[in-house]
Backbone as ProteinMPNN parsed JSONL, in Angstrom:
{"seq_chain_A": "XXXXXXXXXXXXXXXXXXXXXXXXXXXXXXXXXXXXXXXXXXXXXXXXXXXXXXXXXXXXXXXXXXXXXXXXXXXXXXXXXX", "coords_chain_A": {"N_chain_A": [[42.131, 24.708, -56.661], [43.914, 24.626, -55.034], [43.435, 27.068, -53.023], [40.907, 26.082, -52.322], [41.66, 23.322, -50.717], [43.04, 25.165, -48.617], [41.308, 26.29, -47.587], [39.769, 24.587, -46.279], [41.629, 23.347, -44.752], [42.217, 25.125, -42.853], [39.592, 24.34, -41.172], [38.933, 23.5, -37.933], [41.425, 24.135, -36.572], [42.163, 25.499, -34.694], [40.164, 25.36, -33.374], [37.113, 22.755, -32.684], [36.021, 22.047, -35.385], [34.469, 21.676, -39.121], [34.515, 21.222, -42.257], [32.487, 22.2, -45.045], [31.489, 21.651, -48.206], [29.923, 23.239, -50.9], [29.877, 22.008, -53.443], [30.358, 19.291, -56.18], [32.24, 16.471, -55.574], [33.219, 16.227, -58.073], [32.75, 18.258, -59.612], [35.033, 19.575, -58.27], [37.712, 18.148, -58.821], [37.415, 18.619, -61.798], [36.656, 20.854, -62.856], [37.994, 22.949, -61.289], [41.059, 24.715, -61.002], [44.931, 23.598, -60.801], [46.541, 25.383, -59.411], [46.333, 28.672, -58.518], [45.593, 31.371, -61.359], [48.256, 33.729, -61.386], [47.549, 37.166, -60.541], [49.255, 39.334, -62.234], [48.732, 38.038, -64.403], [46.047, 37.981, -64.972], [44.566, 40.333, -64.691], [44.191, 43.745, -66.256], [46.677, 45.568, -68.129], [46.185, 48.114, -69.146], [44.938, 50.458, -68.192], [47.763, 51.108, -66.393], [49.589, 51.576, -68.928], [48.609, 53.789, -70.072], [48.69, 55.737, -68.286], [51.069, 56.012, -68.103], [51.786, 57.114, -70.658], [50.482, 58.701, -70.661], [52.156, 60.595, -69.015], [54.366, 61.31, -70.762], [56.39, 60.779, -71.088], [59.174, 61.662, -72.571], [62.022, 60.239, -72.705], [61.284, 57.347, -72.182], [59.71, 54.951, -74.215], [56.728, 53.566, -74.487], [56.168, 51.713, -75.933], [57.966, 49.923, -76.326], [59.17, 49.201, -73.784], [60.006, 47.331, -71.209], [58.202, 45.612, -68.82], [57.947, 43.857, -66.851], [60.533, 42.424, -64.455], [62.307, 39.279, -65.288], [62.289, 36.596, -62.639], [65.162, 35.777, -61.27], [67.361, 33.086, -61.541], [67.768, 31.701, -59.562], [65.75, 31.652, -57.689], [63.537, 31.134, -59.09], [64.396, 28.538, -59.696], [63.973, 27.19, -56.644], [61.649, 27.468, -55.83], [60.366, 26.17, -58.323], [61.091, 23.451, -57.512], [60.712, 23.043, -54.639]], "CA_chain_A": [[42.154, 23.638, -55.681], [44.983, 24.954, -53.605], [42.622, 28.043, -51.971], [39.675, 25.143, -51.512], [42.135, 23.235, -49.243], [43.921, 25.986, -47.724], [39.898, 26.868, -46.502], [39.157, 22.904, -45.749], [42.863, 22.849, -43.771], [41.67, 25.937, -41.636], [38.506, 23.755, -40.765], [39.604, 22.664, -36.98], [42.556, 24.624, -36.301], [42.441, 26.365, -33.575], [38.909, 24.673, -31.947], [36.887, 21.661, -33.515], [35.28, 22.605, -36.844], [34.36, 21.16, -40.228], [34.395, 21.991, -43.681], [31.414, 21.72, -46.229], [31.948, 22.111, -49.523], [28.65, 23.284, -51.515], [30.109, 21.504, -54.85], [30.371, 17.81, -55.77], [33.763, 16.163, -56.237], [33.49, 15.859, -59.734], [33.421, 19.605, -60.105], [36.119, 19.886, -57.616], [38.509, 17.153, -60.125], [37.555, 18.677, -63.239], [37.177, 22.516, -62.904], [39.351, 23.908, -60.327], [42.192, 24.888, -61.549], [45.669, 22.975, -60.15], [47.167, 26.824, -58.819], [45.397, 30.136, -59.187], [46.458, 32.135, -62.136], [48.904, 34.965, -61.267], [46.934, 38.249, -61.064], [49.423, 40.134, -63.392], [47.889, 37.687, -66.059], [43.993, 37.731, -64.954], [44.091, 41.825, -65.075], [44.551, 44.446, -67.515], [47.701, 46.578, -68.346], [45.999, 48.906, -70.333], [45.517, 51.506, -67.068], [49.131, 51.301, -65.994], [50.216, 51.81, -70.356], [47.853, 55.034, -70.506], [49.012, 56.726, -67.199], [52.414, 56.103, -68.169], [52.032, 57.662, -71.851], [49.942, 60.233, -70.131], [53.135, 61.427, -68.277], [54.762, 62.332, -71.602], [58.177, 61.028, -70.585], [60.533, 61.768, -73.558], [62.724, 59.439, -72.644], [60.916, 56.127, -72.604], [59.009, 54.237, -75.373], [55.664, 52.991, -73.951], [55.197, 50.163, -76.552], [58.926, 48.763, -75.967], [59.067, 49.112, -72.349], [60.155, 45.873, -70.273], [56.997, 45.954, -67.945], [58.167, 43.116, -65.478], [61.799, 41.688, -64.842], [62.424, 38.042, -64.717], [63.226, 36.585, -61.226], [66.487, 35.196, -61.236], [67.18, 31.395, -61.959], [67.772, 30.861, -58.326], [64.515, 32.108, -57.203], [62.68, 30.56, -59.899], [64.821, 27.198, -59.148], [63.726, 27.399, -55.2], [59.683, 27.762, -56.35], [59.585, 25.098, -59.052], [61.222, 22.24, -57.068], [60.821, 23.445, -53.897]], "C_chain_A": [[42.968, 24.018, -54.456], [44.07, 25.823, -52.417], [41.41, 26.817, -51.258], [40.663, 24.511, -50.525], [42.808, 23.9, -48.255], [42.532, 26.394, -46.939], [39.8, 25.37, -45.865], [40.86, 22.727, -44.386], [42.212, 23.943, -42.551], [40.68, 25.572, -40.607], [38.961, 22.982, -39.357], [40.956, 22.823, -36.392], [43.208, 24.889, -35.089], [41.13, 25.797, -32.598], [38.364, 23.673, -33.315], [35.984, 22.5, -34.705], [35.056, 21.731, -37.673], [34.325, 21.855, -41.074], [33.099, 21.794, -44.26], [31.673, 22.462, -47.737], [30.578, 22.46, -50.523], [29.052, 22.82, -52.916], [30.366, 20.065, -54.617], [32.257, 17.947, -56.056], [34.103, 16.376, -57.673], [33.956, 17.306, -60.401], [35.117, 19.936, -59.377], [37.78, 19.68, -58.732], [38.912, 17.797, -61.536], [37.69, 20.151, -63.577], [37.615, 23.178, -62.347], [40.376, 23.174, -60.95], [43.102, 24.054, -60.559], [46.086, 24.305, -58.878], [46.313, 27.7, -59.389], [46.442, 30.736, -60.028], [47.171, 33.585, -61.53], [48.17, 35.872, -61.504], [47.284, 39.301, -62.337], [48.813, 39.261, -64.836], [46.435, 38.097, -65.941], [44.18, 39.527, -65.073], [44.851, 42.545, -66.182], [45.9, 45.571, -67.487], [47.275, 47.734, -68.607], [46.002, 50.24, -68.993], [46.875, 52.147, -66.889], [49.556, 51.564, -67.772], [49.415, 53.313, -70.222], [48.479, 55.809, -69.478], [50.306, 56.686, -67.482], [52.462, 56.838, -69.45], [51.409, 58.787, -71.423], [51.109, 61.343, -69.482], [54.028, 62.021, -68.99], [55.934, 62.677, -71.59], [59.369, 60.62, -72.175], [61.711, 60.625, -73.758], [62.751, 57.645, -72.711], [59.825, 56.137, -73.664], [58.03, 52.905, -75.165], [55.622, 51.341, -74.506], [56.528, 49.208, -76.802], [59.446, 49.044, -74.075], [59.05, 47.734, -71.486], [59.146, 46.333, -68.819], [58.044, 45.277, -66.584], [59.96, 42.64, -65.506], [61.674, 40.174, -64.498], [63.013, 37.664, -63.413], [64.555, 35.768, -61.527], [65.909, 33.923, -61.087], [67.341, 30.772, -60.477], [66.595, 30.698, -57.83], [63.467, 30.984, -57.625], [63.047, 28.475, -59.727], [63.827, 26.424, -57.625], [61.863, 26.744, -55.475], [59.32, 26.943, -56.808], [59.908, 23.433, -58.593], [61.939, 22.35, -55.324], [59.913, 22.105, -53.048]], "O_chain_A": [[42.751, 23.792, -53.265], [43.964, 25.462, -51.245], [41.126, 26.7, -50.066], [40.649, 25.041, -49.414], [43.142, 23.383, -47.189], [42.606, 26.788, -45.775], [39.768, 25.352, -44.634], [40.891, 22.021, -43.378], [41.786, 23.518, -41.477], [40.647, 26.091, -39.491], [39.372, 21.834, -39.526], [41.564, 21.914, -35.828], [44.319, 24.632, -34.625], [41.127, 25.81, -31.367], [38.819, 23.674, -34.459], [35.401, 23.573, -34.545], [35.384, 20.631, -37.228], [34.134, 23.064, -40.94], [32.541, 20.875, -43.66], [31.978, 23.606, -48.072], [30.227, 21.37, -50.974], [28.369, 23.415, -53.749], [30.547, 19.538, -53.519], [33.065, 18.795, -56.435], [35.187, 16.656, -58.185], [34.859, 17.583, -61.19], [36.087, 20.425, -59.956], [38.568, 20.512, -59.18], [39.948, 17.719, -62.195], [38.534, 20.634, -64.331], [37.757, 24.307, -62.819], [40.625, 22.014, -61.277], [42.542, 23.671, -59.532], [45.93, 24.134, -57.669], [45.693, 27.589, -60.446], [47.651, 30.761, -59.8], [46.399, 34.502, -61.248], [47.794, 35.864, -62.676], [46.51, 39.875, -63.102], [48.545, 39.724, -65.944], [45.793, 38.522, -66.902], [43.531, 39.829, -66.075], [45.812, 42.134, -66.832], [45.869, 46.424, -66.6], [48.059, 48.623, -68.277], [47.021, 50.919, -68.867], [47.15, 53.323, -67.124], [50.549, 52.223, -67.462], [50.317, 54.129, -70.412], [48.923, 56.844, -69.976], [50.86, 57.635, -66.928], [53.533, 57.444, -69.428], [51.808, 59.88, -71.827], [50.994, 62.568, -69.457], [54.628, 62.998, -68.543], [56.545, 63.725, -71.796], [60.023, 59.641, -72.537], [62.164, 60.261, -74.843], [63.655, 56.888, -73.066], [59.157, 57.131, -73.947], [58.263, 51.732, -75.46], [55.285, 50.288, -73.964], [56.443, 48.083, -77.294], [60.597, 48.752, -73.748], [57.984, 47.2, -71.179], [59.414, 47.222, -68.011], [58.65, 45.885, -65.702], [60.541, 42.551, -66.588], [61.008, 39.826, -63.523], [64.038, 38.209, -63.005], [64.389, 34.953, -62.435], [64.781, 33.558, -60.754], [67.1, 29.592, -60.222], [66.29, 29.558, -57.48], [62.804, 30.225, -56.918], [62.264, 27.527, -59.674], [63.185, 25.375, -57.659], [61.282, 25.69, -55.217], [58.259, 26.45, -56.426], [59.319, 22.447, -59.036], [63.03, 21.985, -54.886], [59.74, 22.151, -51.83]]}, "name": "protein", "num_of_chains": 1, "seq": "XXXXXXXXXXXXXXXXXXXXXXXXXXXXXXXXXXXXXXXXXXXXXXXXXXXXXXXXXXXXXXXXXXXXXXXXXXXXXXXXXX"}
């Protein structure tokens, strides 16, 4: 939902315009999502795990490996009641 109005807000911006939406409301309501899912969830690791075990580094341990770090509680504060 957010990207559909971030296109419907662009509609008239800068000179007169409109939007059209080729879906009804109902789909709009019921199957768009609230926020788009984060890409590191929608794609695959498995690339980035193989090129990294491919490199054959002695020193780390592919399958305990902290991929991402958490953002700090301020950050994450800022974002969720922002």
């Amino acid at each position: 939902r957010v990207q559909a109005d971030q296109r419907a807000g662009r509609a008239g911006r800068t000179r007169p315009g409109k939007c059209y939406r080729l879906y009804p409301s109902s789909i709009y309501q019921k199957e768009f999502l609230e926020a788009t899912i984060p890409e590191i969830q929608r794609t695959s690791l498995a690339g980035s795990v193989l090129y990294l075990k491919s490199l054959n580094l002695p020193d780390i341990d592919i399958l305990k490996f902290d991929f991402l770090d958490p953002p700090s509680r301020k950050i994450r504060f800022r974002i969720f009641y922002s």
